[in-house]
C-alpha angles and dihedrals in degrees: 000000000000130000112202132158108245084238087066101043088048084055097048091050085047089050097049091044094049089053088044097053085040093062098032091057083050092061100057090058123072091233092040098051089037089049099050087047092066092036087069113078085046087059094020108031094182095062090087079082100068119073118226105284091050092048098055088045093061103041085056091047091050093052097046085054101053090045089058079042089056104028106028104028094239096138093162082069092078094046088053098051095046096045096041095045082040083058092049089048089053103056096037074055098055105052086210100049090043090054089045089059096041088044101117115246098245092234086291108166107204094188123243137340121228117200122205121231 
């Protein structure tokens, strides 16, 4: 558990949605988009192992967390897309892994899915 003043928690979701609307605005431009490219495996070391596709995936999918987080509130956004493009880093990184996950399925059916509410 946190205490905070309200003062300083305005001025941490001001500060988040001012860096959210900042990037996002980069994007939209050639040198902004190429710039923050290159800004990731400074912030984010284990990019290198997504190829370019991935790489723009997940920079659009960061961005678009951290605008719900500021925005929205939904903090947990942010968490999901680092963990789950973290995930993707770690098996292009393992070639095993990586031809494990690309192995075809063989036509196996595993029933259906339910999903939790």
């Amino acid at each position: 558990m946190v205490l905070t003043t309200a003062v300083h928690a305005e001025r941490t979701e001001e500060n988040l949605t001012t860096a959210s609307r900042l990037f996002l605005a980069l994007m939209k431009h050639d040198d902004g988009a190429r710039s923050l490219l290159l800004a990731l495996p400074e912030v984010f070391p284990w990019v290198r192992h997504l190829d370019d596709e991935e790489m723009h995936a997940f920079t659009v999918e960061l961005l678009e967390a951290l605008s719900d987080a500021a925005e929205l509130g939904a903090r947990e956004a942010v968490h999901r897309a680092l963990v789950s493009w973290r995930a993707t880093a770690r098996i292009n990184a393992d070639p095993a892994q990586l031809k494990e996950a690309l192995r075809p399925l063989d036509g196996d059916d595993l029933g259906p899915v339910e999903v939790g509410g």
